[in-house]
C-alpha positions, 0 to 999 in steps of 0.5 A: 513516498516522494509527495511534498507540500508543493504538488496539488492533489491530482499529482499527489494521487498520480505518485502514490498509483505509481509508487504503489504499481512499482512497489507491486511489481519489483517486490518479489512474494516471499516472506524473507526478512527483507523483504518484509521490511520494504512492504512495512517502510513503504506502508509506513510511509503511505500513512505519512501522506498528507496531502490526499488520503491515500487509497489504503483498502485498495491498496492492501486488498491488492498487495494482498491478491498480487503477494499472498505470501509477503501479505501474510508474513506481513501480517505475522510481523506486526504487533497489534499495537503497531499503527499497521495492525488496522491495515492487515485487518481491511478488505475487499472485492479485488475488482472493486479496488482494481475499479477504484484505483483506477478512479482514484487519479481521473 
């Protein structure tokens, strides 16, 4: 996540589609340790975000449609008390956070 304080809203909105569209397609759906770690860093850092609140149902709905298996590995990995516990535990229509998303920086 590369969002700083100088850039508006809209902007905001436009990095964090196109961080998660990157994330999405250069992520390869294992469940190696590496791998596992990247999704956690990147989640992570989607909470950081200040500036707007990120779509976060969207994006683990289709984190969740486009990488079962890192998903689920995912989920095996964090603790109920780490602060992406509540992340794993979300969900929705697919379509509904493909629709959203694409409103989401219009």
């Amino acid at each position: 996540m590369k969002t700083t304080s100088k850039e508006g809203p809209h902007e905001a909105k436009h990095i964090i589609i196109r961080d998660f569209t990157n994330m999405i397609e250069h992520l390869p759906d294992n469940d190696q340790t590496a791998t596992i770690q990247k999704l956690v860093r990147y989640l992570q850092g989607l909470l950081r975000i200040k500036q707007v609140i990120p779509p976060v149902v969207e994006i683990m709905t289709l984190i969740k449609k486009a990488k079962p298996t890192l998903h689920s590995a995912t989920r095996r990995t964090v603790s109920t008390t780490s602060n992406l516990y509540m992340l794993f535990q979300v969900d929705m229509d697919p379509v509904l956070a493909e629709e959203r998303m694409r409103d989401y920086i219009k």
